[in-house]
C-alpha positions, -999 to +999 in steps of 0.1 A: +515-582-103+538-598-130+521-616-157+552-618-181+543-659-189+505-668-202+495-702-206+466-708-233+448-742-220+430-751-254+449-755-289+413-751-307+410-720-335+404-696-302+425-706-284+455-708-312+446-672-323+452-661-284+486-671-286+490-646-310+471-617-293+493-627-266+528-627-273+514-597-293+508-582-260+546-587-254+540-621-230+561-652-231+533-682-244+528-714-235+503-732-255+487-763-240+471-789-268+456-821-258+478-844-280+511-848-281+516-849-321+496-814-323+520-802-301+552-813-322+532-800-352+529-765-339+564-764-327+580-781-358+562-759-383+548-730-363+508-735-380+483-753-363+469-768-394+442-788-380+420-759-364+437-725-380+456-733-412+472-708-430+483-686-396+520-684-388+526-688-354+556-663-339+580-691-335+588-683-294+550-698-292+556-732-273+529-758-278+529-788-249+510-814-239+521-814-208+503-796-183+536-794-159+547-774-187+526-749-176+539-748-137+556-713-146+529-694-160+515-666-140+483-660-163+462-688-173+433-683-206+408-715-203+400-720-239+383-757-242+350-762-254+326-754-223+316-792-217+356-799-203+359-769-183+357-789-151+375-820-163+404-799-175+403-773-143+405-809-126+435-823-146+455-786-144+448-777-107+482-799-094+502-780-123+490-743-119+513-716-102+496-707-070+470-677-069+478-675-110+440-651-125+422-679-145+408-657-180+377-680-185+375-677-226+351-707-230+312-700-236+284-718-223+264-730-195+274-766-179+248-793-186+232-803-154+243-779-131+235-747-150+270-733-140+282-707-158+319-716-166+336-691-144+315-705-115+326-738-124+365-727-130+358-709-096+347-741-077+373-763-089+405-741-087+388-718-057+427-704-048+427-687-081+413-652-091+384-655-123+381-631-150+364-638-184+373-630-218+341-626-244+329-606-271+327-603-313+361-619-322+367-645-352+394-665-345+410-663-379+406-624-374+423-623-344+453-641-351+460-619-386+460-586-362+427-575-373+411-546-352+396-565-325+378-552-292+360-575-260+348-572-229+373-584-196+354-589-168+364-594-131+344-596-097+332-558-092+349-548-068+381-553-091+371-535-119+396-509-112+431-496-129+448-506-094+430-541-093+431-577-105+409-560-138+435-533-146+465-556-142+446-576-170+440-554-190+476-548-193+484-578-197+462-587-229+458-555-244+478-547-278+481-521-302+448-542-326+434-563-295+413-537-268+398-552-241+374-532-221+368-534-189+335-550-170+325-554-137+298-582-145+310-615-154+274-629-148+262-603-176+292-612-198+292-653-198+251-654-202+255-630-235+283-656-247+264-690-238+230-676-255+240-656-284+252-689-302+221-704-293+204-673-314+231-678-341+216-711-351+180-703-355+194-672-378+215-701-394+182-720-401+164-693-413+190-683-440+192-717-452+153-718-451+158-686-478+145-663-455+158-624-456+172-601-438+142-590-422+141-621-404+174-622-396+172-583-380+142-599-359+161-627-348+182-607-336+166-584-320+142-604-305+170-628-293+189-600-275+154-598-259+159-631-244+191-628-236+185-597-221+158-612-198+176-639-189+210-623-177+190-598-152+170-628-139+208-649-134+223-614-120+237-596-143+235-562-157+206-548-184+237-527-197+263-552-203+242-572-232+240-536-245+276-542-254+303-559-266+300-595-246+263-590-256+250-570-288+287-567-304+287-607-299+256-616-311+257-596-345+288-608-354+279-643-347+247-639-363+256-631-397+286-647-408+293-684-420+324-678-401+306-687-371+307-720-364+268-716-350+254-698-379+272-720-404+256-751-389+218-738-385+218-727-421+231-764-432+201-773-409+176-753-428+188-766-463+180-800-446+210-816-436+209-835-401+220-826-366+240-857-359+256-859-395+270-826-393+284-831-357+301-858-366+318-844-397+334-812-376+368-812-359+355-778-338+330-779-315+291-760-323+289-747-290+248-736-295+239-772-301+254-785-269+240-757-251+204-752-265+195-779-239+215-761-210+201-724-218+166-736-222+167-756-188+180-726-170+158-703-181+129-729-169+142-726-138+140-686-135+110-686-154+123-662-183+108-667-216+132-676-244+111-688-274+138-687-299+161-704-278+135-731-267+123-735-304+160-745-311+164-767-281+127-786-298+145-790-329+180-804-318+171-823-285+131-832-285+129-842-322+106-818-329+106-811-371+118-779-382+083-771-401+067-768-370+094-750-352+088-718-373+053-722-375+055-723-335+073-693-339+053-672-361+022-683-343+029-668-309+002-645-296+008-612-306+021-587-273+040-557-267+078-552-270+100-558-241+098-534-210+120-504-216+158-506-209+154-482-176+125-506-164+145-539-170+178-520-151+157-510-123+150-545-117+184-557-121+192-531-093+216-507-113+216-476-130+227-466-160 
């Protein structure tokens, strides 16, 4: 399978810093950026100073905004915010090299639907094979060749050196950026949608002035959630055990790096919602998913307290005051089943 030209559909932080990891990977780069003077920018000064200022970008990296541009590309990485997945699959399909893998690198669950985004990138361009690209990776980090390692996850019966998964592999692995290999992509995509929900209420409670006990709690009683709700959509126990799900969610829990944590803990030192929405040029992908998360979890009937206590602050108006009393209220129970209990029931073994 030759996957010599990648196209990066997404000019954000992420999916700028790809572009690196990519034609660090020794593959010819097509950057696709939704307007046309970001584009010149990029090519003209080889930065994109609007979303990753201060990176210089290998100057072979072409930046378009053109999708036609991308008609040559035999690898596509889908790297918009996870509300335009299906409007951009929609505007790309005519444009894409037939049967090019799709590397679904956007988090979140689609509002309305409860898709995960490689279902939706899988309805919309059906003729095209779907991996997904997630784990604990700054953007920033990333592009300055940091040590970096993720989880690449293709249909199961893929997940093989000889497959779609090892050709993949290949593809995006460099000497400082190791992918490993999954055969769960349910597993992998719940662990990036819900960990940035988590992020925020660990965001609220260190602008509250709460410690790191709280934060430890968080997270390990978020990863409980997460946990729950991945076996109940079909995933594997084991994958949140990993880098698409514990590796993700510590990272993202405890830095102001992450866009997620950095906006809870603006929350918690009583800023609003809406004003700091409106005053960011990336997208908080927790607080557009809060809702999404919470509703699907509804459906399966999982439990996700700190997830729904997020979704009462953001989208039901609910004050924060009684958010964390809410929370610290609960009745008291045991700890989750054990691991082998919660992978019996997601039908795999360890």
């Amino acid at each position: 399978m030759d996957l010599t030209n990648a196209g990066i559909i997404g000019g954000g932080a992420w999916g700028t810093a790809l572009s690196t990891a990519m034609h660090r990977a020794g593959r010819s780069v097509t950057l696709w950026v939704r307007e046309t003077e970001a584009a010149e920018q990029i090519n003209s000064l080889h930065e994109n100073q609007v979303f990753l200022p201060g990176i210089r970008l290998d100057p072979s990296i072409r930046a378009t905004s053109e999708m036609a541009d991308l008609a040559a590309c035999d690898l596509i990485l889908l790297v918009v915010p996870s509300q335009f997945v299906r409007s951009t699959c929609r505007d790309a399909a005519p444009h894409l090299k037939k049967r090019a893998p799709i590397i679904v690198c956007a988090k979140g669950i689609e509002t309305g639907t409860g898709a995960l985004m490689g279902e939706v990138v899988q309805a919309e361009l059906p003729d095209h094979p779907v991996a997904v690209l997630s784990g604990p990776t700054f953007a920033a980090e990333v592009a300055d060749n940091l040590p970096t390692a993720i989880t690449l996850a293709v249909a199961e019966d893929e997940a093989r050196s000889d497959g779609l998964g090892g050709a993949l592999l290949q593809a995006v692995a460099s000497l400082h950026f190791r992918p490993y290999l999954s055969g769960d992509i349910v597993g992998t995509e719940v662990g990036g949608a819900a960990k940035n929900v988590i992020a925020i209420a660990c965001g609220i409670a260190d602008g509250l002035g709460f410690g790191s006990n709280t934060r430890a709690a968080l997270i390990t009683r978020g990863l409980a959630e997460i946990l729950r709700f991945a076996v109940a959509r079909g995933g594997r126990a084991e994958t949140l055990l990993g880098l698409a799900g514990l590796g993700d969610l510590t990272l993202t829990c405890s830095s102001t790096q992450s866009r997620n944590f950095s906006f809870g803990r603006a929350l918690g030192q009583g800023q609003q919602a809406d004003d700091l929405l409106g005053n960011r040029n990336s997208v908080v992908e927790g607080a557009y998913n809060a809702a999404s998360v919470v509703t699907a979890a509804r459906q399966l009937g999982v439990a996700m307290p700190i997830c729904e206590a997020v979704n009462a602050l953001l989208h039901e108006n609910v004050p924060l005051s009684v958010v964390v009393e809410g929370l610290m209220e609960r009745p008291m129970r045991g700890e989750a089943p054990s691991l082998e209990q919660v992978v019996v029931r997601s039908g795999h073994s360890t």
